[in-house]
C-alpha positions in Angstrom: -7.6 -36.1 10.4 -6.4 -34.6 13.9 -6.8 -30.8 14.9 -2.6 -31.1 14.3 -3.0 -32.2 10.8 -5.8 -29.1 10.3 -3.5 -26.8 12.0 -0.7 -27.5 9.6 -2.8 -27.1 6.6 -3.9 -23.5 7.8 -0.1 -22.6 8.4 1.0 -23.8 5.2 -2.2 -22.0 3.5 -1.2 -18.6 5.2 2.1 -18.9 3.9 0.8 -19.2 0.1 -0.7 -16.3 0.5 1.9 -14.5 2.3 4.1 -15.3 -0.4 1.3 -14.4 -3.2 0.5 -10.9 -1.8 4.5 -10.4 -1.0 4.9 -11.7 -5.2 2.0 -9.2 -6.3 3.4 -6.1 -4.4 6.9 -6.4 -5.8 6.4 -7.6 -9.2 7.2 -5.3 -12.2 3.6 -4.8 -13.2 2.9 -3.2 -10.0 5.7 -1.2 -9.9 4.7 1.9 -11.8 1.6 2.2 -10.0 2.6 2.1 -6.3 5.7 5.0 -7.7 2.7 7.3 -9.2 0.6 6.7 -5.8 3.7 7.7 -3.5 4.2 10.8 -5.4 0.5 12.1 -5.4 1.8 14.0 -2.3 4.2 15.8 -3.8 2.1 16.8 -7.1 -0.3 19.2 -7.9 -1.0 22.7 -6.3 1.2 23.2 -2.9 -1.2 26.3 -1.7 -4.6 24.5 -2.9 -6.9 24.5 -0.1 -4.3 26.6 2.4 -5.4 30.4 3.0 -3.5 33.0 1.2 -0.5 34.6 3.4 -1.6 38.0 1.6 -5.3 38.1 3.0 -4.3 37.2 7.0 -5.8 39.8 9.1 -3.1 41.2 11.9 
């Protein structure tokens, strides 16, 4: 086995798991989660954690 032969293994190995983490983030099971973690901006509180407009000194 030549450093060409090793090479090719490696490529070919990175492209399973290319293809295994590309398979995972689009299957159906994931799905639901990634939706709920791209809407965790939008949910909740919109002033929690921001000062109140009322209590700004001028």
């Amino acid at each position: 086995m030549d450093i060409n032969d090793l090479r090719s293994l490696i490529t070919v190995a990175g492209l399973l798991c290319f293809l295994a983490i590309v398979g995972w983030a689009y299957g159906k099971s994931s799905k639901k989660r990634f939706e709920e973690a791209a809407n965790l901006p939008f949910s909740g509180d919109d002033d929690q954690g921001a000062p109140s407009s009322t209590t700004h000194p001028r």
